[in-house]
C-alpha positions in Angstrom: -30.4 -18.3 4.0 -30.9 -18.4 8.0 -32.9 -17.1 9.7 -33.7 -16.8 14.2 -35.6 -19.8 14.7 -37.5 -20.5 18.9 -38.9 -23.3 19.5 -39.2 -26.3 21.9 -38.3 -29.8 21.2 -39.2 -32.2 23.3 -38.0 -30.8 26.9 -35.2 -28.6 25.6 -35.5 -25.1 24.4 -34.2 -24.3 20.9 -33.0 -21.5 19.6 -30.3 -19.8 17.2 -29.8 -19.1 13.9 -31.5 -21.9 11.5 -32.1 -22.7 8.0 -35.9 -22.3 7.2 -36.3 -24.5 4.7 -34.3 -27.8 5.5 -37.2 -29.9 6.7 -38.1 -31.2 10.5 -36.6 -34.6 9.5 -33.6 -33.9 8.5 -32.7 -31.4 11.4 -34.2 -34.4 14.0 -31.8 -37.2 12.3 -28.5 -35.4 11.4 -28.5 -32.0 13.9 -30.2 -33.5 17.1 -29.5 -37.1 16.6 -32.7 -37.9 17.2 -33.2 -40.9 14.9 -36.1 -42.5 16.2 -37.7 -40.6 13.4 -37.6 -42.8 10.8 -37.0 -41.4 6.9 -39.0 -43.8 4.5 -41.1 -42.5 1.7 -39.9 -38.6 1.5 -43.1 -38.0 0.3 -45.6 -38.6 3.6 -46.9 -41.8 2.6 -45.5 -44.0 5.1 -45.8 -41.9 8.7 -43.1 -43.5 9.8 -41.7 -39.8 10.3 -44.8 -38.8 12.1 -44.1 -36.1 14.5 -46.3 -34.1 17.0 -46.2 -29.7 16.7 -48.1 -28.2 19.6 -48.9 -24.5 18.9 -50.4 -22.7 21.5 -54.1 -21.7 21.5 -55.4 -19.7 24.4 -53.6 -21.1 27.6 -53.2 -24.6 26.2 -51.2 -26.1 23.9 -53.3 -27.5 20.9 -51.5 -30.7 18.8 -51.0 -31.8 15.6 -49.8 -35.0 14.0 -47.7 -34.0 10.7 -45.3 -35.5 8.6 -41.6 -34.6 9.3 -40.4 -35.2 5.7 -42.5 -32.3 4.3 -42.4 -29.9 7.5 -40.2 -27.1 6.9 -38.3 -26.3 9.9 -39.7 -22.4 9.8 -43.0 -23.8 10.7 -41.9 -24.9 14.2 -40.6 -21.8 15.1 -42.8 -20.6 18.3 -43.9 -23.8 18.7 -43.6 -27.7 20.4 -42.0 -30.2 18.4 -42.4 -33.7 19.7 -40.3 -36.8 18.4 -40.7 -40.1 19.2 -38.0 -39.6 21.9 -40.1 -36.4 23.7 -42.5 -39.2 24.6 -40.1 -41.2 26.8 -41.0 -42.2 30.3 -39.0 -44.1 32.7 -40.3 -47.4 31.3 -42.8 -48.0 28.5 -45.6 -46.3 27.9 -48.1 -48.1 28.4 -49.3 -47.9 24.1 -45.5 -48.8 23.7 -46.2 -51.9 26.3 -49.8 -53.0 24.0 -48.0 -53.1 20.8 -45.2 -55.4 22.5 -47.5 -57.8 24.1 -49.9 -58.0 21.0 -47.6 -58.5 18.5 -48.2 -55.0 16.9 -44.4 -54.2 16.2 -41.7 -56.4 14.2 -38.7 -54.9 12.3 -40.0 -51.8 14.4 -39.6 -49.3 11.3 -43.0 -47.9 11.0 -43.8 -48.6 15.1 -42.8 -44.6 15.5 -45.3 -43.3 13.7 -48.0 -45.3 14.9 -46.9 -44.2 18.2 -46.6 -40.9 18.0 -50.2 -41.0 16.0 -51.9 -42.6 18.7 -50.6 -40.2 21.3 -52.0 -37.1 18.8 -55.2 -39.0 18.7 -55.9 -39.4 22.5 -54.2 -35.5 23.0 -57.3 -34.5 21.1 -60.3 -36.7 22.1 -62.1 -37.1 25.1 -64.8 -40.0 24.2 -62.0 -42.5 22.5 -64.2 -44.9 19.9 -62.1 -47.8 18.1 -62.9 -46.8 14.9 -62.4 -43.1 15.2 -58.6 -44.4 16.6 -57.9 -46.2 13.7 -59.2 -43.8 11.2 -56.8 -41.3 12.8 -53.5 -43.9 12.0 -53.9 -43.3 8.3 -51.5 -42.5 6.8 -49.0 -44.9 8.7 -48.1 -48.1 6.6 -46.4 -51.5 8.4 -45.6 -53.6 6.3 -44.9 -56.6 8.8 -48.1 -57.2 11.3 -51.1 -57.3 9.3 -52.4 -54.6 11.3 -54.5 -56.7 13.7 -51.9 -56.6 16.6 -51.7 -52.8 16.5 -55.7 -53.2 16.5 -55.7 -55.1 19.6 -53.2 -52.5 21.4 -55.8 -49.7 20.5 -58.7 -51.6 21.9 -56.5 -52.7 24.9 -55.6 -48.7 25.5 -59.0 -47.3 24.8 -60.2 -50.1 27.5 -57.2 -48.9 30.2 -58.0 -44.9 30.1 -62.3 -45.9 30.0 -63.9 -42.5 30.2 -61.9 -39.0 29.9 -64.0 -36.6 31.9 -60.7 -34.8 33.1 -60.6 -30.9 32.8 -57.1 -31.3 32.0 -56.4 -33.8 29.2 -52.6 -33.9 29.5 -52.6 -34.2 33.2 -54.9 -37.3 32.6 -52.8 -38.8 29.7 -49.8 -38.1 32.6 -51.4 -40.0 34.8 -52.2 -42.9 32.8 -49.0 -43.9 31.7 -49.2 -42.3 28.5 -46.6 -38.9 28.4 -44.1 -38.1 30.1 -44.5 -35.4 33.0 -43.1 -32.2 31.3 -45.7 -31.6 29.2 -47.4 -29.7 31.8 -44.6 -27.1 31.6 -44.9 -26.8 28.1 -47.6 -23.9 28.0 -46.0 -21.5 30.3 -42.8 -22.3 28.4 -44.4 -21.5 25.2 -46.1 -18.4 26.1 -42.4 -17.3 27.3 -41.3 -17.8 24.3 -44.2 -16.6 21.6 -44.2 -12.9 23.8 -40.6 -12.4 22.2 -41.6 -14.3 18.6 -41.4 -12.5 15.3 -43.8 -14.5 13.4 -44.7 -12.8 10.5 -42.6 -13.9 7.4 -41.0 -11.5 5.9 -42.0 -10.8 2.0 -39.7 -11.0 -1.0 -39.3 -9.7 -4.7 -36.6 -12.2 -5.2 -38.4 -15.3 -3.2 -37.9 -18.8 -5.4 -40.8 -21.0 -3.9 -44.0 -19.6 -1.6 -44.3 -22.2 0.6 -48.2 -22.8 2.5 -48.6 -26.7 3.9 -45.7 -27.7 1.8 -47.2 -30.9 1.2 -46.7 -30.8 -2.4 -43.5 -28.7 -3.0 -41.4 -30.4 -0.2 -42.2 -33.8 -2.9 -41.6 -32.5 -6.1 -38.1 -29.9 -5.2 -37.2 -31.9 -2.4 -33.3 -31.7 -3.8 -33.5 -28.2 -3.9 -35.8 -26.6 -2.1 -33.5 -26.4 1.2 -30.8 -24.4 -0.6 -33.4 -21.8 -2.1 -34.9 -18.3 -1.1 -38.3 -19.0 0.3 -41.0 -16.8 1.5 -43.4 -18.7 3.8 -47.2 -17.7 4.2 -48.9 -20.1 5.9 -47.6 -19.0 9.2 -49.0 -15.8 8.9 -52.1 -16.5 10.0 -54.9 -14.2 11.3 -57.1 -15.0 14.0 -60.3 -15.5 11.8 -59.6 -18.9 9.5 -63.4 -19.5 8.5 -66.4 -17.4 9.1 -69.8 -16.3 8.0 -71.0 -12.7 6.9 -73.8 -11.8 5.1 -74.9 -15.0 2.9 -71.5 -15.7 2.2 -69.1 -18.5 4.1 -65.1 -17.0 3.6 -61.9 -19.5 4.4 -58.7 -17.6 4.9 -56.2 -18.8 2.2 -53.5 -20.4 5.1 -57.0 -22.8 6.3 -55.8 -26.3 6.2 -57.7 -29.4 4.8 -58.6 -30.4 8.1 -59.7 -27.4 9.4 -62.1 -27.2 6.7 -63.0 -30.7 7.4 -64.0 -30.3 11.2 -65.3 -26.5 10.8 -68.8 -26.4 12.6 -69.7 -24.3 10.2 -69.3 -26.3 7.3 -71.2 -29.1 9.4 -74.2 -26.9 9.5 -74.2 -25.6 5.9 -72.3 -29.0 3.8 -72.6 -31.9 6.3 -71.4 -34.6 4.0 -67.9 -33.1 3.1 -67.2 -34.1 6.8 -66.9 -37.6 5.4 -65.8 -36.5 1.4 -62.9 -35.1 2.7 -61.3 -38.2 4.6 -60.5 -39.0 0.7 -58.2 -35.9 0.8 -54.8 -37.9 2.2 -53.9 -38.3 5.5 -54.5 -36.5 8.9 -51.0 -35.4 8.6 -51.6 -34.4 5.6 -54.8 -32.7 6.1 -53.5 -31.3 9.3 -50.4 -29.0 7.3 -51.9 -28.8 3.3 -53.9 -25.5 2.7 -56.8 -24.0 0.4 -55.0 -22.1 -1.2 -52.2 -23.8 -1.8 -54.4 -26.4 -3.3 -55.8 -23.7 -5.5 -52.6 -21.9 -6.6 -51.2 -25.8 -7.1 -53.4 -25.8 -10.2 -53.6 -29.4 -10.4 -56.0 -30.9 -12.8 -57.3 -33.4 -10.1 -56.8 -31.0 -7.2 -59.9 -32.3 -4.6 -60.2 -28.8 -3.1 -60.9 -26.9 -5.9 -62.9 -29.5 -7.5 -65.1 -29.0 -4.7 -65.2 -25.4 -4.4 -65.6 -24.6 -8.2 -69.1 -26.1 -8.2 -69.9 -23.7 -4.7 -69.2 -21.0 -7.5 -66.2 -19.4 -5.0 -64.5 -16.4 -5.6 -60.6 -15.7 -4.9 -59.5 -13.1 -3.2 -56.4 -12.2 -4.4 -53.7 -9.4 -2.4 -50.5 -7.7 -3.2 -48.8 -4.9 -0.8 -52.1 -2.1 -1.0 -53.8 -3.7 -3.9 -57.0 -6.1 -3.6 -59.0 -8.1 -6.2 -61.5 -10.5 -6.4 -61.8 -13.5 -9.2 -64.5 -16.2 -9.9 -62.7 -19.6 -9.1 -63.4 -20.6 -12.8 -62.1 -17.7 -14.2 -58.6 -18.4 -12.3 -56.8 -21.5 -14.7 -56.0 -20.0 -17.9 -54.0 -23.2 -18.7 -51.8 -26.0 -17.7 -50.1 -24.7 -14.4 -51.0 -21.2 -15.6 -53.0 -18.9 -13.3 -55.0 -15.7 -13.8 -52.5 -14.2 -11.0 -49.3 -11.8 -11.0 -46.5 -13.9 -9.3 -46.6 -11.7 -5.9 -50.3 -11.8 -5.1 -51.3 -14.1 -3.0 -54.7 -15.4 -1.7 -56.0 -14.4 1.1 -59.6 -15.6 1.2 -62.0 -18.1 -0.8 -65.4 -17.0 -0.5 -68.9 -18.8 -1.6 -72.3 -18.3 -1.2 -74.0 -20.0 2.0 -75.7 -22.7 0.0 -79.6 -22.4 -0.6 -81.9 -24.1 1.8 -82.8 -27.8 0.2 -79.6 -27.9 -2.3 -77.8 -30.8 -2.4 -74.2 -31.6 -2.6 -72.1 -34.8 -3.9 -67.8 -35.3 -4.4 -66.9 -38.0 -6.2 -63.5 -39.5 -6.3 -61.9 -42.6 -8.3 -58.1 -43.3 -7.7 -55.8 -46.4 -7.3 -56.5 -46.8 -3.7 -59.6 -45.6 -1.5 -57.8 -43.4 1.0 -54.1 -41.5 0.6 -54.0 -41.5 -3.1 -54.2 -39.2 -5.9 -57.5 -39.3 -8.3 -57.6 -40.6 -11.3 -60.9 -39.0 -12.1 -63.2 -36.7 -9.6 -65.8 -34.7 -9.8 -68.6 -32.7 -7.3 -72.0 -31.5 -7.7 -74.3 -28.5 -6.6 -77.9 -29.1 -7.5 -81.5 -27.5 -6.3 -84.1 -28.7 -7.2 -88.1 -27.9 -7.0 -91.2 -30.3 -7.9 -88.4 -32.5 -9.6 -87.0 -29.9 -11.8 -83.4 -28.5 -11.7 -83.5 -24.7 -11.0 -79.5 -24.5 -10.3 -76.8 -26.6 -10.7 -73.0 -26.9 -11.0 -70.9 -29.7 -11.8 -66.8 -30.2 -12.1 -64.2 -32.5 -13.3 -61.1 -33.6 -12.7 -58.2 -34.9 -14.4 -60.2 -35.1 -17.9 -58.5 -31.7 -19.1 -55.7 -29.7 -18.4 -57.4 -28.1 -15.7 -59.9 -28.3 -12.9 -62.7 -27.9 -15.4 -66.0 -26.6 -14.7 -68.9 -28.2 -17.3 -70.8 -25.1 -18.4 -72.4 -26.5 -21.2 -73.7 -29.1 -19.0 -74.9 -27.1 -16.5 -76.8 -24.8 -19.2 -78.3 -28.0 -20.9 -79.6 -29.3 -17.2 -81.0 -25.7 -15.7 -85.4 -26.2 -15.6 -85.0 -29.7 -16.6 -86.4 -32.5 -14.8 -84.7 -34.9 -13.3 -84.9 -37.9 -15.2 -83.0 -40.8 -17.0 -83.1 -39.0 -20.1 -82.4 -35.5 -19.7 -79.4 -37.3 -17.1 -78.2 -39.4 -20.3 -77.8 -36.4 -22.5 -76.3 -34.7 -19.6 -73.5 -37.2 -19.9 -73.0 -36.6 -23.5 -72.7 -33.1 -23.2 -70.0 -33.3 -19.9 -67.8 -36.5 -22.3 -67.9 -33.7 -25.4 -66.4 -30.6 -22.9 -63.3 -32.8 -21.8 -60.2 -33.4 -23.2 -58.8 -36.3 -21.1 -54.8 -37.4 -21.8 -53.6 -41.0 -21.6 -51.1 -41.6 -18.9 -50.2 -43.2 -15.6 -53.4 -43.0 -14.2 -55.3 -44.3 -16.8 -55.8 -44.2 -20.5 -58.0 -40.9 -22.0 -61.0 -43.2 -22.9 -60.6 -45.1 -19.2 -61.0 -41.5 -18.2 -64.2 -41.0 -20.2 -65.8 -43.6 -18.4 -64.6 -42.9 -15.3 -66.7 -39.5 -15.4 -69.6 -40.8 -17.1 -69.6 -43.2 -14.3 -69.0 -40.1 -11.5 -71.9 -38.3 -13.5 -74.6 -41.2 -12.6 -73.4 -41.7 -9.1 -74.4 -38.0 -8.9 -78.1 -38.5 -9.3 -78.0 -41.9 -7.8 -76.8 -40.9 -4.2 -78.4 -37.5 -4.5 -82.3 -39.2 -6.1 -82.4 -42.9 -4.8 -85.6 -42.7 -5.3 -85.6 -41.5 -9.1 -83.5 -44.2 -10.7 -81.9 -47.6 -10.2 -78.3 -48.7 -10.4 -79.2 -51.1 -13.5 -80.8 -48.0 -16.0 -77.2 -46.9 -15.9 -75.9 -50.0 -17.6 
C-alpha cells in the first residue's frame, strides 16, 4: 500500500510515492539516514525520538513536538518535519553549547530529544518561565545526568534570549543562535506545496486499522501495522476543532489531548482540567492522541472519557449520509465492545456548558505521577445549593471492564447533604457497582481502596471546609 506523500524535511523537499503507515522513525533512520533520531522505547516513553511537525496555520507555520516512533508517515504529508539534523547551524546552537558546558549530556542518547523539545518550547512561547520549560521536556528520560545539568542549560538559555517581544518569533530564535536560517522559507514553501495537497484520506470497506493520534495502535501492532490497509482520519480535519452553540460546548472527534487542554474555552467553563490533564502523558503525546480515539479505544482506565462521562456527553456518531447521536454511557456494551457499526466514525463529543457554581474534580492513581497509565481514576460533577446536592455525576476507572459511570451512586447522593455520612454510604454504594480484576496494576481489593480513597478526595478538594482529612480514616 503507497500512497503520494509532500512534505518538507528539514530543508529538502519530499516527495514520491510512500508507504503511509511505516512510521516517521523508521523512514528518518533507514530511508534518509538521518540517525540522530534515536529509537529507544518504541512506545514514546523515552523522547529520545522527539521530532518537530510544523503545519501551517494562516501564514505561519505552527509546531509541534511528537514522538517519531508512533508518527505515521501519512501524517507529515503537507507538512514540516524537523529532525535533530534540520536544527544544524554552522557551530552549536547555542542550547547545544548549555548542555556541553553544564554537564547536561553524557552517553548523548536521550540529548536529541531534549534538544529538539526545548527548541518546540521556545517556537511556541514568548514569556519563557523555568518551570513552564521544564514541564514542557516531559516525556524525555536521561538516564545519566540527574537532570540538574540540563536544568542549568534551561535557565542559562531563558537568561540569554531575556524578553521575546519580537513580531516574528522564528526570526528572533534565528537571530539568537537557536535555528538555522531556513526556517524563514519554510512558510512560502509550505503554502507551495499544501495548494497542490490532497489531504483528505480516502475511506475504505476493506481498511484493517483506523488510525487518529496513533498513540496507542502504533504500541500495541507495531509489527504489523506497517504492512496493513489503513484508513487515517485524524488528518481530515475541519476548520472548527471546539466550539460553543447554544448551552452546549462540541470537540470535533480528530481534537487532540492538548488542544483540549489549552482551549480558552475550556479555561472559561472547566478551569482546573488545564492542570488534570498534564496527568494525560506527555506533550508529545498530548500533542498527536485524540478524543475520540480515546473514546473508541474503550479502555477501562481511558482519562478522556472518564472525564467526559461524568459532563454527561453525547457521541456523534457518522457513516457516508447517515448521522446519530449516543449518550457517552450508553456507548461500552462490554470489554472492547462499542455500541458502534465498524464504519462509523465520531465526529463530535458534545456536553452541556456546565451550570453556573458546579464543581469539577479528576482523580488519578498510577505507578508514577506523570506519563503513566492509571491504576484507578475517577472524576466528579457536583452542584450544589444551601449544602445539598441537586446534581451530580461520578466515574471510575479500571474497577470494571469498562469506563463505568456509578448510577446508583449518583441516585443515592441527588437532594442529599453533603456530609460525612451520606459521603460514607456513598462509598458503599460506588465499592458494590464495581467489579475490579487483579492484575499488573494492582490486585481487585487494592483497587477497592484505591476508589474509595478517589471517592473522599472528591469532597475533600471540592468542600475543605466540610470535612477533615482524619474523618476519612
Amino acid at each position: 500500500m503507497e500512497k503520494q506523500i509532500n512534505f518538507i524535511c528539514n530543508d529538502n523537499a519530499i516527495s514520491g510515492k510512500m508507504n503511509p503507515a511505516i512510521t516517521v522513525l523508521d523512514y528518518l533512520r533507514t530511508v534518509k539516514k538521518l540517525t540522530g533520531t534515536k529509537e529507544g522505547c518504541r512506545e514514546g516513553d523515552c523522547g529520545a525520538c522527539t521530532v518537530l511537525l510544523g503545519s501551517l496555520v494562516g501564514n505561519k507555520v505552527k509546531y509541534k513536538s511528537v514522538n517519531s516512533c508512533l508518527l505515521p508517515l501519512n501524517s507529515v504529508n503537507g507538512k514540516h518535519l524537523v529532525s535533530i539534523e534540520g536544527l544544524n547551524i554552522e557551530k552549536l546552537s547555542f542550547i547545544q553549547e548549555q548542555l556541553v558546558d553544564e554537564g547536561g549530556t553524557q552517553c548523548g542518547f536521550c540529548t536529541p530529544g531534549f534538544v529538539v523539545s526545548l527548541v518546540n518550547y521556545f517556537l511556541n512561547h514568548n514569556n519563557y518561565n523555568l518551570h513552564e520549560a521544564v514541564t514542557s521536556l516531559d516525556g524525555n528520560i536521561c538516564r545519566c545526568t540527574g537532570y540538574a545539568g540540563i536544568k542549568r542549560a534551561i535557565e542559562n538559555t531563558i537568561s540569554f534570549l531575556g524578553n521575546n517581544s519580537a513580531k516574528d518569533n522564528i526570526e528572533f530564535l534565528i537571530n539568537k543562535n537557536i535555528l538555522p536560517k531556513y526556517f524563514l522559507e519554510i512558510p512560502k514553501l509550505l503554502k507551495r506545496l499544501n495548494a497542490q495537497l490532497e489531504t483528505k484520506s480516502k475511506k475504505s470497506k476493506t481498511s484493517k486499522f483506523l488510525v487518529s493520534g496513533g498513540t496507542d495502535i502504533y504500541v500495541q501492532q507495531r509489527d504489523t501495522i506497517h504492512s496493513s490497509n489503513i484508513e487515517f482520519v485524524a488528518e481530515n480535519r475541519s476548520e472548527k476543532t471546539i466550539w460553543k452553540s447554544g448551552d452546549k460546548i462540541y470537540l470535533s472527534g480528530n481534537l487532540t489531548v492538548e488542544e483540549f487542554r489549552e482551549s480558552k474555552l475550556i479555561h472559561q467553563y472547566l478551569p482546573s482540567l488545564k492542570n488534570h490533564l498534564l496527568l494525560f502523558g506527555s506533550l508529545p503525546i498530548r500533542n498527536r492522541a485524540t478524543i475520540a480515539g480515546n473514546i473508541v479505544n474503550a479502555s477501562p482506565i481511558a482519562d478522556i472519557t472518564n472525564i467526559l462521562l461524568v459532563l454527561n456527553s453525547d457521541v456523534h456518531l457518522h457513516y457516508e449520509k447517515k448521522k446519530r447521536t449516543i449518550p457517552l454511557i450508553k456507548f461500552y456494551k462490554g470489554y472492547k465492545q462499542l455500541n458502534k457499526t465498524r464504519n462509523e466514525l465520531i465526529t463530535a463529543v458534545s456536553f452541556s456548558i456546565p451550570k453556573s457554581k458546579s464543581l469539577f474534580n479528576f482523580e488519578k492513581i498510577s505507578r508514577r505521577t506523570f506519563l503513566d497509565i492509571a491504576s484507578v481514576n475517577s472524576s466528579i460533577s457536583i452542584k450544589t445549593s444551601a449544602n445539598v446536592i441537586e446534581d451530580v455525576h461520578i466515574s471510575a476507572g479500571g474497577v470494571s471492564p469498562v469506563p463505568l459511570y456509578l448510577r446508583s451512586t449518583r441516585k443515592f447522593l441527588l437532594n442529599k447533604k453533603i456530609s460525612l455520612e451520606n459521603i460514607k454510604h456513598a462509598v458503599k454504594i460506588a465499592l458494590a457497582e464495581i467489579s475490579p480484576i487483579s492484575d499488573a496494576r494492582g490486585s481487585s481489593e487494592y483497587k477497592s481502596l484505591l476508589l474509595r480513597q478517589l471517592f473522599y478526595s472528591h469532597f475533600i478538594k471540592l468542600y475543605p471546609q466540610n470535612f477533615k482529612h482524619e474523618e476519612f480514616l
